[in-house]
N, C-alpha and C positions, 0 to 999 in steps of 0.2 A: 552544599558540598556535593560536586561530581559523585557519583558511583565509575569506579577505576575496574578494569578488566577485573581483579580477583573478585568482584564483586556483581556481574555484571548476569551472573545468572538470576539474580533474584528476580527477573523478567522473565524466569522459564514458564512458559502456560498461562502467562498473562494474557488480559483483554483490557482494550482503554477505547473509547469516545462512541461517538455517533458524528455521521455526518448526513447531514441531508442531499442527494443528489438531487438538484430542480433543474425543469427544462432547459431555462433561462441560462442557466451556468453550462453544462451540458452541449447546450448549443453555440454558445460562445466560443469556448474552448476548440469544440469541432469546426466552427469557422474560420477559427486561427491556424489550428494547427491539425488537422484533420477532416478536410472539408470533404467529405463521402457524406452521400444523401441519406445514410441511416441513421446519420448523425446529427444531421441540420434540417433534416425535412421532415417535421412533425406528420403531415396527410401522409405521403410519400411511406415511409417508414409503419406508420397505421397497418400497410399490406404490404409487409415485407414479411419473412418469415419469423422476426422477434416481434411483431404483431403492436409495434412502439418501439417508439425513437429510444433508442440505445448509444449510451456515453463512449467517446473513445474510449479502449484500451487503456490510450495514454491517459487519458483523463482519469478514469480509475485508479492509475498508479497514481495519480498526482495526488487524488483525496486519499488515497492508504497514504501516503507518504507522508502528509499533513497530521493524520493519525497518527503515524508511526513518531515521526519528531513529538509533537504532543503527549505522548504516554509516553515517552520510552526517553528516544535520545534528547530530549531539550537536558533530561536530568543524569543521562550519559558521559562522561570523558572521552566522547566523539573525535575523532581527527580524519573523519571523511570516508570513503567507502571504495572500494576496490570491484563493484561490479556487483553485478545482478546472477544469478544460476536458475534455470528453469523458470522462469517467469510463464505464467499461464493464468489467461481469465478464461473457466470455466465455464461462467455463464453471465450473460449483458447485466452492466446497470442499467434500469430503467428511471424514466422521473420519480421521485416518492421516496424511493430505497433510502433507509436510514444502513448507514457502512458502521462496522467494528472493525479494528484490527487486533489481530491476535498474531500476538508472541511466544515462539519456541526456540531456546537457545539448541540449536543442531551442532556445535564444539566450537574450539578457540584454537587456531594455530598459531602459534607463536613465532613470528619475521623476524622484528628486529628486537632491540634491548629496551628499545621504548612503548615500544605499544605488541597488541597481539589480533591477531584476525578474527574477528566472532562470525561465526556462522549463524546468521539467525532467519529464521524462517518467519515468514509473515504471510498469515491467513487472511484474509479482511473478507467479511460475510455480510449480507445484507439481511433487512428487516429480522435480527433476534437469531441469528442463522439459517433462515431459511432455505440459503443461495451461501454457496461459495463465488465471491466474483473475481479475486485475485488469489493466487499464490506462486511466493518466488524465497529464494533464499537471500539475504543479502547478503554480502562482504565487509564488514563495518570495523576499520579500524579504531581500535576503541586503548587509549592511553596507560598503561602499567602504574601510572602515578608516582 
């Protein structure tokens, strides 16, 4: 059974997964769709200022986001998202970094008769939190049922 908007806080201050960020993936990613040498040049990157090769941005969003479906909206009455607000990686993935994302319901605006807007915030921190490496609000239209 879906959890439906009236329900949908029970996610507030929630935490779900672990993911492993490896070079391997890391580098992949940045050669597809990110091809900067902080990204794809393990030596190179050694003597840059993050002192080691550091995951896109984008990449980062992608493993919270794997996270974020995984805990959260696989078991959501999801009908897709209206946008991103303040997005910011704070500090690089490195290879090794085990991610969590963490869940905080920030309000619901109410659009139309069928679904409502959740504002929800998503933390994702590496190794146990030691590192905040994303945080963004999303827009997630989420079903009235």
């Amino acid at each position: 059974m879906p959890v439906y908007l009236d329900e949908v806080d029970r996610w507030d201050e929630e935490s779900h997964g672990t993911y492993e960020a490896t070079e391997a993936e890391m580098v992949a990613f940045a050669e597809r769709y990110d091809p900067q040498w902080f990204h794809t040049d393990p030596e190179r990157a050694a003597d840059s200022i993050h002192g080691d090769l550091i995951a896109s941005g984008w990449h980062t969003a992608s493993m919270s986001m794997r996270l974020f479906v995984d805990g959260f909206l696989s078991e959501t009455a999801t009908l897709g998202a209206k946008g991103l607000d303040r997005l910011r990686w704070p500090r690089p993935v490195v290879p090794g970094d085990e991610l969590t994302v963490h869940s905080t319901i920030h309000g619901v605006d109410e659009e139309r008769e069928e679904y409502g807007v959740v504002r929800w915030g998503v933390e994702t921190t590496a190794n146990d939190g030691e590192k905040t490496v994303l945080a963004l609000e999303a827009l997630v239209m989420v079903d009235k049922g």
